[in-house]
C-alpha positions as CSV (number, residue, x, y, z in Angstrom):
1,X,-176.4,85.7,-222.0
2,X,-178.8,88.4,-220.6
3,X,-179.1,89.3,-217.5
4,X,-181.7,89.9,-215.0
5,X,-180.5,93.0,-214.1
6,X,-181.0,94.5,-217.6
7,X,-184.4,93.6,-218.1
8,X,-187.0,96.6,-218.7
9,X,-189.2,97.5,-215.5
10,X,-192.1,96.2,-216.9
11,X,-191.0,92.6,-217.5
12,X,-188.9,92.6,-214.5
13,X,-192.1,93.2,-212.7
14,X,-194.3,90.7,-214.4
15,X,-191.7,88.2,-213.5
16,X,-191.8,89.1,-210.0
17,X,-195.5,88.5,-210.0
18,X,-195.1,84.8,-210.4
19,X,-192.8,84.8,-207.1
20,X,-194.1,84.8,-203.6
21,X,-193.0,87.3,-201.0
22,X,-190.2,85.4,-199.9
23,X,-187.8,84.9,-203.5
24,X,-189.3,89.0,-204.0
25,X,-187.4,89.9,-200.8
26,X,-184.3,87.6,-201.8
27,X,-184.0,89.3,-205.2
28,X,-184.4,92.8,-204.0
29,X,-181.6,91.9,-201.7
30,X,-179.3,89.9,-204.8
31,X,-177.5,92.9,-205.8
32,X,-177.2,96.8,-205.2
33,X,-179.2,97.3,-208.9
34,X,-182.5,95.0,-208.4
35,X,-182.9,96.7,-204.9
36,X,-183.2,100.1,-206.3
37,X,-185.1,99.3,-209.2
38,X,-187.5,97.0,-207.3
39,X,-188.3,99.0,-204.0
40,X,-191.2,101.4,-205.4
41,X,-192.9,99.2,-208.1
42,X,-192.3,96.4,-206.0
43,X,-194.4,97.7,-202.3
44,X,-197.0,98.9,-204.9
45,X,-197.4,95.7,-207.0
46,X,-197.4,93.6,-203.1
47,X,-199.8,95.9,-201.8
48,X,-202.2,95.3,-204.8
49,X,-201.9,92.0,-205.8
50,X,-200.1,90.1,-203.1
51,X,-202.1,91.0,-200.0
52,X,-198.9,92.7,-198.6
53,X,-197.4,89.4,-197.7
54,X,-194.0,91.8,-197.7
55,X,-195.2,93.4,-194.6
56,X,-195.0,90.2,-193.1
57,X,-191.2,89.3,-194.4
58,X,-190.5,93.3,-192.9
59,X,-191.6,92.1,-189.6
60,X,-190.4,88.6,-189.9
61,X,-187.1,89.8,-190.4
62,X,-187.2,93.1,-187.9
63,X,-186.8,95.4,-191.0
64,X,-188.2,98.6,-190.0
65,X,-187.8,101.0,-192.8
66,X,-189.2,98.2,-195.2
67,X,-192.3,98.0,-192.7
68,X,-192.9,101.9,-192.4
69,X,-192.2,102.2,-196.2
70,X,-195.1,99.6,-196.8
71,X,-197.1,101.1,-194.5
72,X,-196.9,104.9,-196.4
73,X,-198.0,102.8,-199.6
74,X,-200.7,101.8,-197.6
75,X,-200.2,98.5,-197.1
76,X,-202.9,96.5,-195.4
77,X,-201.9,96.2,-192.2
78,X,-204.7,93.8,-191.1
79,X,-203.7,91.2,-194.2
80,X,-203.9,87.4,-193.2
81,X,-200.7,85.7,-195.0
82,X,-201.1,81.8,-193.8
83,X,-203.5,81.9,-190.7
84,X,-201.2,85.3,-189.1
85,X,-201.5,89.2,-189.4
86,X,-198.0,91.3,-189.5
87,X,-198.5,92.2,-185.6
88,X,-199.1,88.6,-184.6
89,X,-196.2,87.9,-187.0
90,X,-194.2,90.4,-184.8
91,X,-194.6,88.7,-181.7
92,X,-193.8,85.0,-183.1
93,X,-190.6,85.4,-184.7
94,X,-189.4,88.2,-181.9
95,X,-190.1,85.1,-179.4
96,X,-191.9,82.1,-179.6
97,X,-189.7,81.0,-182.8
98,X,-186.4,81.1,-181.8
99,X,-184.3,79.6,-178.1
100,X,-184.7,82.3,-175.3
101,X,-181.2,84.2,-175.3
102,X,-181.5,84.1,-179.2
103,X,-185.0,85.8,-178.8
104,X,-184.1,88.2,-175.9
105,X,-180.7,89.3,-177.8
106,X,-182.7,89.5,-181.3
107,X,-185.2,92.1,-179.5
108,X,-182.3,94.0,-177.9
109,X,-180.2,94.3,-180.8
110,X,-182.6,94.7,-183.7
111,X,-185.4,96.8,-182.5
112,X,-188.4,94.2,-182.2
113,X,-190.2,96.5,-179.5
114,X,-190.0,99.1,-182.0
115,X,-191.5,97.3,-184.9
116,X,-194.5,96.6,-183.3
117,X,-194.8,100.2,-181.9
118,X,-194.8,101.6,-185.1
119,X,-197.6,99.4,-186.3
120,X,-199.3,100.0,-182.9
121,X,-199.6,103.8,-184.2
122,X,-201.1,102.9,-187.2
123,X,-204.8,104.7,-187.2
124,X,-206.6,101.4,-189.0
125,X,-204.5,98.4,-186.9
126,X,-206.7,96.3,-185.3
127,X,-204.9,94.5,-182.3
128,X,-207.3,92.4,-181.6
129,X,-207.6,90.3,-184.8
130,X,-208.1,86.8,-184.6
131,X,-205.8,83.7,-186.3
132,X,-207.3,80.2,-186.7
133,X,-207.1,79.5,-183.5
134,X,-208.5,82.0,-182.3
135,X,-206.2,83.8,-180.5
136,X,-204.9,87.8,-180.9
137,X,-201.7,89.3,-180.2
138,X,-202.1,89.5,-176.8
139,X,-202.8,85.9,-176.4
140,X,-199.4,85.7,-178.3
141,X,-197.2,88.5,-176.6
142,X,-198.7,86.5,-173.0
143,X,-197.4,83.0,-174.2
144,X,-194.2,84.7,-175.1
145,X,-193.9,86.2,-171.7
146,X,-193.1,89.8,-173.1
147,X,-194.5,92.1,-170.0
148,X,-193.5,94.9,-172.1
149,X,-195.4,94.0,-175.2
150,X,-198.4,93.2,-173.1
151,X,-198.6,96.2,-171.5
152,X,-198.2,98.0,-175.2
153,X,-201.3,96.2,-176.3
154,X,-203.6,96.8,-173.4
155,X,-202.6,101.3,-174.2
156,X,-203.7,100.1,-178.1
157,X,-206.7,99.1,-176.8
158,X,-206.1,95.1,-176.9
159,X,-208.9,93.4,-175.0
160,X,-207.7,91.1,-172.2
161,X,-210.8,89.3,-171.8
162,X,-211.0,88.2,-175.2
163,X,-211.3,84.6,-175.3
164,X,-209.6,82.2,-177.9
165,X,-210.6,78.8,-179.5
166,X,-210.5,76.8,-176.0
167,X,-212.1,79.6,-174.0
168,X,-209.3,81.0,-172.3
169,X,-208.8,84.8,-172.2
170,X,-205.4,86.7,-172.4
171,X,-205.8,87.5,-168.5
172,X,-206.3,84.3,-168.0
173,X,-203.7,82.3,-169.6
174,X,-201.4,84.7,-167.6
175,X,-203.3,83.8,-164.3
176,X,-202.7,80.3,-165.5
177,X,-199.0,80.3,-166.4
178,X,-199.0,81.8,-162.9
179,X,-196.7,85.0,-164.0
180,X,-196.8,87.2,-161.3
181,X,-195.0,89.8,-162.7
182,X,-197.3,89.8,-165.7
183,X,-200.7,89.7,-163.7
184,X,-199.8,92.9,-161.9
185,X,-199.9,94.6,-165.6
186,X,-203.2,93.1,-166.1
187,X,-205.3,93.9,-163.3
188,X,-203.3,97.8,-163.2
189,X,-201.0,96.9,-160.1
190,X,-198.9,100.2,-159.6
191,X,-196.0,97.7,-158.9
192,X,-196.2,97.3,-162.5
193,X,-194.4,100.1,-163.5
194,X,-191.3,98.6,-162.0
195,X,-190.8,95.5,-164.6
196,X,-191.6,97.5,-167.8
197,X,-188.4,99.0,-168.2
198,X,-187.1,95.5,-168.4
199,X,-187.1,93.0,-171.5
200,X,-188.8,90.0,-169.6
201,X,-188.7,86.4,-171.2
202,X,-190.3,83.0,-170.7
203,X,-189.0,82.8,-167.3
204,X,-191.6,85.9,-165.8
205,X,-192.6,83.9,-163.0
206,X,-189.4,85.2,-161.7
207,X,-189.1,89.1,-162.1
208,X,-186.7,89.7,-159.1
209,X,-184.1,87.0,-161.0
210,X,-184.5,89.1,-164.6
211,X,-184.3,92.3,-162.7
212,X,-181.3,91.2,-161.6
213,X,-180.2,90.1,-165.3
214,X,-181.1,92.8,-167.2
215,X,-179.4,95.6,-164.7
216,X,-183.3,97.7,-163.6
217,X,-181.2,98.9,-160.8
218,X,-185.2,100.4,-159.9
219,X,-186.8,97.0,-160.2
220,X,-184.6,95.6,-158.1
221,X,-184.4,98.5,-155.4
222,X,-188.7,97.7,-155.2
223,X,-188.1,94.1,-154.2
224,X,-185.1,94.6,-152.1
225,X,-188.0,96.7,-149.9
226,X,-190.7,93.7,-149.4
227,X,-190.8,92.0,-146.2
228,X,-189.3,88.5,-146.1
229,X,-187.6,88.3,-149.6
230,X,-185.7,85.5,-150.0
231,X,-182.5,86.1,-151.7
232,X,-181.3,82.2,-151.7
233,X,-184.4,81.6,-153.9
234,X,-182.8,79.8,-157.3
235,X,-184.6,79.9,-160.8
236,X,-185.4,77.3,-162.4
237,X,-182.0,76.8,-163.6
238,X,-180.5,77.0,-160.3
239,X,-179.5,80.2,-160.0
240,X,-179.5,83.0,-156.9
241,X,-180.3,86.5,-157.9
242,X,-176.1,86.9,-156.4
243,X,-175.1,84.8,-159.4
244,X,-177.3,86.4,-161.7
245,X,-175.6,89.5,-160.7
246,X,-171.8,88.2,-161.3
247,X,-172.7,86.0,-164.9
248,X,-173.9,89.4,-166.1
249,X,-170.8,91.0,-164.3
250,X,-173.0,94.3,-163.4
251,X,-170.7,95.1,-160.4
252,X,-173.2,98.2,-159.2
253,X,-175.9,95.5,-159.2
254,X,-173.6,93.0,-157.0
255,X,-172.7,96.2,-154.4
256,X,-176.9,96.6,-154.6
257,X,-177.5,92.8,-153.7
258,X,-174.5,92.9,-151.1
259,X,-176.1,96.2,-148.9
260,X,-179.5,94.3,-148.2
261,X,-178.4,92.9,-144.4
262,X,-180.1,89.3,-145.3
263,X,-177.2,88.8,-148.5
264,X,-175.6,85.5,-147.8
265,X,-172.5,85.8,-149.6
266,X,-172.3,82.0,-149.4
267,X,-174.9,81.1,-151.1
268,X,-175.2,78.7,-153.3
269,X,-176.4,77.6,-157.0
270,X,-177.3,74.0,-158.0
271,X,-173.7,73.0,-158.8
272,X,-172.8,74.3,-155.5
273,X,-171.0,77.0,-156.9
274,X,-170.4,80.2,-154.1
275,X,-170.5,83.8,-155.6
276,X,-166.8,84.2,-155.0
277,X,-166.0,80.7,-157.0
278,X,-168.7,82.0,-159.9
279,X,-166.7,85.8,-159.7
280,X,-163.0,84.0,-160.1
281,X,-164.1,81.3,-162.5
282,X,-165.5,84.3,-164.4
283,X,-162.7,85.9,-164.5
284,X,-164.1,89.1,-163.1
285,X,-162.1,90.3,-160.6
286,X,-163.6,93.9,-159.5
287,X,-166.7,91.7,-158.2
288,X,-164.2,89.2,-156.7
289,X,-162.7,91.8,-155.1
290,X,-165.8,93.3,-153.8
291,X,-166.8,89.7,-152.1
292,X,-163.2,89.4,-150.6
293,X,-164.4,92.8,-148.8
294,X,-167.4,90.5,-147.1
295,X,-166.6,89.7,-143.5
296,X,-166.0,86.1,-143.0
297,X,-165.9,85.0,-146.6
298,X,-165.1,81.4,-147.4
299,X,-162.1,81.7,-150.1
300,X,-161.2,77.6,-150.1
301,X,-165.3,76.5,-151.2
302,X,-165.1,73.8,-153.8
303,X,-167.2,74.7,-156.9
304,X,-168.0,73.4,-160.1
305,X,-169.0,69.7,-159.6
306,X,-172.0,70.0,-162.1
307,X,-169.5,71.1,-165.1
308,X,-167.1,69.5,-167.2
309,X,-164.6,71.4,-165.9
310,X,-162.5,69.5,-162.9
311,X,-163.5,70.9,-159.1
312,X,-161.8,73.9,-158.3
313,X,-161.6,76.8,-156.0
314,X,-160.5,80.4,-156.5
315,X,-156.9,79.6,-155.9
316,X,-156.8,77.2,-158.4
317,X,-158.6,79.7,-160.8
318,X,-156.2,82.5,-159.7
319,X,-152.7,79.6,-160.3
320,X,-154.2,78.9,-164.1
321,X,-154.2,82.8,-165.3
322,X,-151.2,84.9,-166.8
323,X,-151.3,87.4,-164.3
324,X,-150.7,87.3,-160.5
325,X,-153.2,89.8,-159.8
326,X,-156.3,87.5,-158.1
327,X,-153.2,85.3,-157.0
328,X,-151.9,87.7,-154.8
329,X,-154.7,89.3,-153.4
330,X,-156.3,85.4,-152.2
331,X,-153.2,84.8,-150.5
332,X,-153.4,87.2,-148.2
333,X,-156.7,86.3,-146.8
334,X,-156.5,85.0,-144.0
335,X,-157.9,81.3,-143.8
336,X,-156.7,80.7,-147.4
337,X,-156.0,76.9,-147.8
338,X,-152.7,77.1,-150.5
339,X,-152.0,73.2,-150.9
340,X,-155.9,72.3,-150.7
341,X,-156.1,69.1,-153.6
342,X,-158.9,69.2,-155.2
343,X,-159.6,66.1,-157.8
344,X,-156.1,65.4,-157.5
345,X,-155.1,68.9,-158.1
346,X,-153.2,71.5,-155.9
347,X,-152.5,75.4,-157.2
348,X,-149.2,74.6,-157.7
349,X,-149.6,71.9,-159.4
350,X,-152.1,73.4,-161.7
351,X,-149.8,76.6,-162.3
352,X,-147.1,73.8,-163.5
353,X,-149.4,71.9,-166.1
354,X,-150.6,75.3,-167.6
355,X,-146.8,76.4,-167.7
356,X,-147.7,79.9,-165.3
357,X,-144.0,80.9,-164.6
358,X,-144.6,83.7,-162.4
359,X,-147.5,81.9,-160.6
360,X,-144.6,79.3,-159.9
361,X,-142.9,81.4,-158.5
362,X,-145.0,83.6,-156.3
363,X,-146.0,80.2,-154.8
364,X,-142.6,78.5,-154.4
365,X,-141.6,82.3,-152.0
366,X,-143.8,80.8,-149.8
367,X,-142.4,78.2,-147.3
368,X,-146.2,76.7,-146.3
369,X,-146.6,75.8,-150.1
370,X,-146.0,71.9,-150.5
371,X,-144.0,71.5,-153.7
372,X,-144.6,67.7,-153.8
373,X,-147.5,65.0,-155.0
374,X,-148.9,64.5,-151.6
375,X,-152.3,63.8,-152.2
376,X,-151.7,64.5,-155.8
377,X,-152.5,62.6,-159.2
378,X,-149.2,63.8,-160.9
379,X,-146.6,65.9,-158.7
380,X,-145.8,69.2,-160.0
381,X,-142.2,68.9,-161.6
382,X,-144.6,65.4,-163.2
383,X,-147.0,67.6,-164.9
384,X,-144.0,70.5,-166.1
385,X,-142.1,67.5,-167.9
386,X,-145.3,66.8,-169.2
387,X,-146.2,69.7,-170.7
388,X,-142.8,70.8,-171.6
389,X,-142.7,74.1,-169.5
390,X,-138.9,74.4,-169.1
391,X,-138.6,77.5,-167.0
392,X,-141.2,75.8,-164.5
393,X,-138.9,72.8,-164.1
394,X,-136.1,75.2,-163.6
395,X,-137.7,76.6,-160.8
396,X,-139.0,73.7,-158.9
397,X,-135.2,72.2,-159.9
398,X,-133.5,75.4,-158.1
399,X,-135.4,74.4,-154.6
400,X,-133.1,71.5,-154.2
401,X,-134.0,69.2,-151.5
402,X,-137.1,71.0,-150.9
403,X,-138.3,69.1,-154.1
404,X,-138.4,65.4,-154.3
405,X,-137.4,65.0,-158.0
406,X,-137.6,61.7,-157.8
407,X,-141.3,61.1,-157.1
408,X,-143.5,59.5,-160.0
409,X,-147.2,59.9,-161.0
410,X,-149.9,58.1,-159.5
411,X,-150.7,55.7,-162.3
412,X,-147.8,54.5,-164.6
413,X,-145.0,55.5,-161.6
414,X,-143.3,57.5,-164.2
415,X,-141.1,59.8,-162.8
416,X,-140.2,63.0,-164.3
417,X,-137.0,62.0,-165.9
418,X,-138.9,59.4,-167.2
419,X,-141.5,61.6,-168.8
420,X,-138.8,63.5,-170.3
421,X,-136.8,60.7,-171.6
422,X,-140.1,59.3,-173.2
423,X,-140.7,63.0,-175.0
424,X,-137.3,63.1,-176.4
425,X,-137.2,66.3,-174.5
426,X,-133.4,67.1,-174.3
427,X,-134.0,70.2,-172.6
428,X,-135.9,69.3,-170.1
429,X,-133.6,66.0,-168.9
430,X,-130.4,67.6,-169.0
431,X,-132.3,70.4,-166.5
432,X,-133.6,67.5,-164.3
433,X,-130.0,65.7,-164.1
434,X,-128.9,69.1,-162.8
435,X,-130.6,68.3,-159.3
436,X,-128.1,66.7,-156.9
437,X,-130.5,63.7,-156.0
438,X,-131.8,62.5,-159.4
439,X,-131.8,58.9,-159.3
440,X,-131.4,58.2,-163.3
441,X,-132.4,53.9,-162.7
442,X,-136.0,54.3,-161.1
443,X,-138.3,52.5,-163.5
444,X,-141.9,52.9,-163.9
445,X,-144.8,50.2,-163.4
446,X,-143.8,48.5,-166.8
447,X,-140.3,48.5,-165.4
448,X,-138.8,51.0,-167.8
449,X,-136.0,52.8,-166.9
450,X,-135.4,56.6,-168.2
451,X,-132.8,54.7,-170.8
452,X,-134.6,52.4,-171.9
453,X,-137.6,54.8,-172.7
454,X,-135.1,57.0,-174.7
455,X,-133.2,53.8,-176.5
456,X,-136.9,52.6,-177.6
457,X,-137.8,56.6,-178.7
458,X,-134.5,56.6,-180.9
459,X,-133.3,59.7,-178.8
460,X,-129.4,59.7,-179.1
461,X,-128.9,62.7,-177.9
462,X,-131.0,61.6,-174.1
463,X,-129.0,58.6,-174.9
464,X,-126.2,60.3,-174.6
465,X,-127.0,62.6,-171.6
466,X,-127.9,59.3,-169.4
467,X,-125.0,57.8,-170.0
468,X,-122.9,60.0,-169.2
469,X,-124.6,60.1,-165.5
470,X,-122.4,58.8,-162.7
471,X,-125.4,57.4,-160.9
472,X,-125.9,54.9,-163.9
473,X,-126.0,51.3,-163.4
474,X,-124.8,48.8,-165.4
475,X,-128.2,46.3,-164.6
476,X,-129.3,49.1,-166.9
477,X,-127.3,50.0,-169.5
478,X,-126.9,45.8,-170.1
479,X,-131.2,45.8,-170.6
480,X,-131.0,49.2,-173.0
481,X,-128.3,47.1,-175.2
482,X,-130.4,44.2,-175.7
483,X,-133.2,46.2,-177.1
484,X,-131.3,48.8,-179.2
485,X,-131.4,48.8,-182.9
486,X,-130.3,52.0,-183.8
487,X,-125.9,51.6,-184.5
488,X,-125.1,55.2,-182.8
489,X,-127.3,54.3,-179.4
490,X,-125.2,51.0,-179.5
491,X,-121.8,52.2,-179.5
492,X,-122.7,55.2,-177.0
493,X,-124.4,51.8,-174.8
494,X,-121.5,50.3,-175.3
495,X,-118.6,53.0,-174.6
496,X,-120.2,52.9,-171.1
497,X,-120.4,49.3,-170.3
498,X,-116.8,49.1,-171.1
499,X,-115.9,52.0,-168.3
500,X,-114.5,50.0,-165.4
501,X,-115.8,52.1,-162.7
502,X,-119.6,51.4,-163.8
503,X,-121.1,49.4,-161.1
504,X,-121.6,45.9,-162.0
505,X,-124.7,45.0,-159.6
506,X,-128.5,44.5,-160.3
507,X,-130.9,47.2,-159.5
508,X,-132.5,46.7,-155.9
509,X,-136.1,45.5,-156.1
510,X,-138.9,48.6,-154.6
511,X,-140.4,46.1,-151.5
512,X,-143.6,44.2,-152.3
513,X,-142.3,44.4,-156.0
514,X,-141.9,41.4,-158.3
515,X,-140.1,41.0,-161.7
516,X,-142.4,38.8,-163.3
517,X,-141.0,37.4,-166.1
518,X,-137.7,39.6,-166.1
């Protein structure tokens, strides 16, 4: 079967007549071969039959050398290809076609600016072309809200009184969109200058905010010097130049934001989220750091009530990581709250559900650290059964009577034995019978002992461990014989029943409890 690729030039090019621009550029980019035996003949045959609808594709897709190779073939840089020239083309898919981040990296990375530069220096470009609707590049770099491409229009010689279809000039759709940032370019503001180092998008009605973004160190030093700035102002999606500062986690820009004597370092975005939380939460701790430095800073605020993430503060951030680093340097400030519950939640109890050994025990050194579930949804030696994390229950077993092993979660009453015995952990109950005061016959809100959870699990080997526990009554070992079915479980059941110093009395009723049907 032959091949495309070993078709003579001249029918390779006759075929390539009958595609528009967009299969050309996919089958110059097929395979190594049809690129380099389609570049020459095929910029010539586009430029003379095809309007030079590949200029378009070049720009569409930020392809540079394609666009100045075009362009020394003298391609028609003026060429209409459906209702758009290659410069308005430039300003639509670098913006107005894709979301905002997408469009703002897409210009960083891939060199959009510089595209429509080069076409700028083109002797025979006309910038101020009109599509359909009547409106020129600038009408489109305005709508865009690219300050820097605006201003590169008006030095080519783009007309900002031009009007468009609905009688609305480029100056005045910027006047409109009330852009202040923008304007200044327009009417030749020298506070201009400051902003067009910076890639600006849609939201230019803010230029201190994407100062802030986009690190213009300069930019922002020229606001920082007006009278009455407001630096609690948010954006439009809630956010304080401060936060701006940490999401982008441009520390010199923080220690620039912090030296202006109206900072307030407790400021706050629309979640209610404090620059300290957003620093910890973020994980960067050089700007953390650099906040703890602030006189009177509030390390116990509550943040992130508009996430999905549970409410937290920077303790509980600082218990969930690896490393101790943050953990150490919070507690030493002075104020820090180190059992504060949040949601249900203390630091130690969230260091035990993410299995944070050393968090564990850095925490359990210090005596003002409540080890229990007061206040809690699940205590801490609950959430380690949970989870499995053995060395955490080892530690929290070590504190002896400091801990209350015996203390259950809020909403089945499962203690952690329970847990345990449920999980067929072996590991984890043999740890937990290791604590002097392990009561091995509290049952949970469906009135399931630690036995009975491992005789319905099939566990012989918890089985095994239970029953072998002094503390083991006979109310339940009698209940976890009637519902075994498995022969091993029996006979270990029954080897224990049959010891005569097993006590022979019913489990005591927790007050206000009822059996119901037991």
């Amino acid at each position: 079967m032959l091949n495309i690729r070993d078709l003579p030039n001249e029918l390779l090019l006759w075929i390539v007549s009958r595609l528009d621009g967009g299969a050309v550029f996919a089958l110059a980019r097929s395979c190594t071969t049809l690129y380099l035996k389609l570049q020459p003949s095929t910029w010539k045959y586009n430029i003379k039959f095809q309007n030079s609808n590949l200029l378009h594709l070049a720009v569409k897709y930020d392809n540079v050398g394609l666009a100045e190779a075009l362009l020394q073939y003298n391609a028609n840089i003026n060429a209409f290809y459906r209702g758009k020239t290659p410069l308005m083309r430039a300003f639509q898919y670098s913006s107005a076609a894709v979301p905002r981040d997408s469009a703002l990296s897409y210009a960083i990375h891939y060199g959009t600016f510089s595209t429509i530069k080069s076409i700028l220096e083109q002797p025979n470009v006309r910038v101020d072309v009109k599509h359909k609707n009547g409106r020129t590049a600038l009408h489109l770099a305005v709508f865009a809200g690219r300050i820097g491409f605006v201003h590169l229009l008006l030095s080519s010689g783009s007309d900002p009184d031009l009007q468009d279809g609905p009688g609305h000039s480029p100056r005045a759709w910027a006047c409109r969109f009330n852009r202040p940032a923008m304007k200044t370019v327009f009417f030749n503001d020298p506070d201009s200058e400051v902003f067009l180092g910076t890639l600006l998008s849609q939201d230019a009605e803010l230029p201190f905010h994407q100062a802030v973004s986009h690190g213009s160190i300069e930019a922002v030093k020229q606001r920082l010097r007006q009278k009455g700035l407001n630096l609690d102002i948010q954006d439009r999606k809630g956010y304080t130049p401060l936060h701006l500062a940490i999401q982008s986690k441009r520390l010199e820009m923080v220690n620039l934001l912090l030296s202006h004597p109206r900072v307030n370092v407790e400021c706050k975005d629309k979640d209610g989220n404090t620059p300290l939380w957003l620093s910890t939460y973020s994980s960067c701790d050089e700007i953390a750091e650099r906040l703890l430095a602030e006189k009177d800073i509030n390390v116990n605020s509550v943040g992130g009530r508009g996430r999905l993430e549970t409410p937290s503060t920077s303790l509980h951030h600082a218990a969930a990581r690896l490393d101790t680093v943050l953990l150490r340097r919070l507690l030493v400030v002075p104020g820090i709250d180190l059992n504060l519950s949040v949601a249900g939640h203390s630091p130690i109890s969230v260091a035990a559900s993410h299995g944070r050994v050393n968090t564990v025990d850095c925490l359990l050194s210090i005596a003002d650290v409540e080890i229990n579930g007061r206040g809690l949804i699940d205590p801490p030696i609950c959430r380690a059964a949970a989870h499995g994390h053995h060395d955490v229950a080892r530690l929290l077993v070590q504190q002896g009577t400091r801990l209350n092993i015996n203390e259950s979660t809020l909403a089945s009453h499962d203690t952690a034995l329970c847990i345990a015995a449920r999980g067929g952990d072996l590991e984890m109950v043999q740890g937990l019978l290791r604590h002097d005061r392990i009561d091995v016959n509290i049952r949970n809100r469906w009135f399931e002992d630690p036995l009975m959870l491992a005789v319905k699990g099939g566990h012989f080997s918890i089985v095994d461990a239970l029953v072998a526990n002094p503390g083991l009554k006979y109310f339940s070992l009698k209940r976890s014989l009637d519902i075994a079915r498995n022969g091993c479980i029996k006979r270990a059941i029954r080897s224990r029943t049959e010891d005569n110093n097993i006590p022979q009395t019913l489990l005591k009723r927790s007050p206000g409890t009822k059996f119901g049907g037991l």
